[in-house]
Phi, psi and omega in degrees: 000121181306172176264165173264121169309126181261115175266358194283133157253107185336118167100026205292305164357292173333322193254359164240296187325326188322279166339299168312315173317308184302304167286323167282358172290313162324308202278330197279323182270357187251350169279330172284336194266332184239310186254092177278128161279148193310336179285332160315311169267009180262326155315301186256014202324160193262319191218151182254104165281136156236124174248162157245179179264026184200163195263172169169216189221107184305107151286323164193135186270128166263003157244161189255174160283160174056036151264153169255134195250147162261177168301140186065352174317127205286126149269334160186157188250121195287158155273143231222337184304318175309291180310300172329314182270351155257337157288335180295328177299328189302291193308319159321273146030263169318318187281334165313296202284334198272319175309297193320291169314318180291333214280325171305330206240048068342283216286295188306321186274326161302331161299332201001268172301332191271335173318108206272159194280018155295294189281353182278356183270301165289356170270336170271000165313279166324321190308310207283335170299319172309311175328288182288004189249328189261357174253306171343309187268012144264018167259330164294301171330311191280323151337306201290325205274299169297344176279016144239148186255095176270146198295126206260015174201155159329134154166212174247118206266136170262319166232139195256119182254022169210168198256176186277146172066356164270177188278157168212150199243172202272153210072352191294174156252121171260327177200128169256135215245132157264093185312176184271098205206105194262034200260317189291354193274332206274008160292313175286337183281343163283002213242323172321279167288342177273002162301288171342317168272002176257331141328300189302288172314309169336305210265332137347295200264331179250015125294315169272003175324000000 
């Protein structure tokens, strides 16, 4: 007489917890992979917009659509001929306001007690010129520094929205970025496979029953 085969596998309980695992891993990866919560996606953005912070005229573009960029990579360059030639006035300026001063306060000091209040009025005059003359030129500066627009993440430029020679105002979005980012796909392939293993388990735990 033949013997009768037993197919129950010990322990099936294991294999529905298993399951139970799988699926909610499932259900956990298909919510980060298709409905990302905002916080998730201030983390993951799906596109990187690059603005710049100052207004002007795009002189030159260094990239294409579908190219890839790194972080900080310079994407495109602003004109710049304007600013330059009022910092250099500006840096005259300074330097004018700056002689100007030592040369009063030379005058204050050779004078010392006897130095009359005209003149301790125009040392402080000069000073406060020097002052405004030395902040104009780290306010250029920076100016001068922002008009190239660097890429603020790794990725792919997907859209370019401006031509060479129009104006742009600070804040536009110029160019949108597919950051370097495996987080949604590799959600999804998790969303995937614990479909797969949860099945797998299931079907495990109500075979060997």
């Amino acid at each position: 007489m033949p013997v009768k085969r037993d197919y129950r596998v010990k322990g099936t309980k294991d294999f529905l917890v298993l399951a139970a695992i799988f699926f909610l891993l499932c259900i956990w990866a298909i919510k980060d992979a298709w409905f990302p919560s905002q916080r998730v996606l201030e983390k993951h953005p799906r596109e990187v917009q690059a603005a710049y912070e100052i207004d002007g005229t795009v002189q030159e573009i260094l990239v294409g659509e579908g190219d890839k960029i790194g972080k900080e990579q310079v994407l495109a360059v602003l004109r710049t001929d304007r600013i330059e030639e009022e910092y250099e006035q500006v840096t005259l300026a300074y330097t004018d306001a700056k002689d100007n001063y030592a040369r009063l306060n030379e005058a204050v000091k050779s004078a010392g007690a006897q130095a009359d209040e005209a003149l301790r009025a125009e040392l402080e005059s000069a000073a406060a010129a020097m002052e405004t003359n030395l902040a104009e030129l780290k306010e250029l500066r920076i100016r001068i520094d922002s008009a190239e627009l660097k890429a603020p993440s790794a990725g792919r430029i997907m859209e370019i929205r401006i031509g060479l020679h129009e104006p742009v105002e600070a804040g536009q979005p110029i160019f949108i970025i597919d950051p370097k980012d495996h987080f949604y796909l590799f959600n999804k392939s998790l969303s995937i496979l614990s479909f797969f293993l949860f099945w797998v388990f299931l079907g495990i735990h109500l075979v060997g029953r």
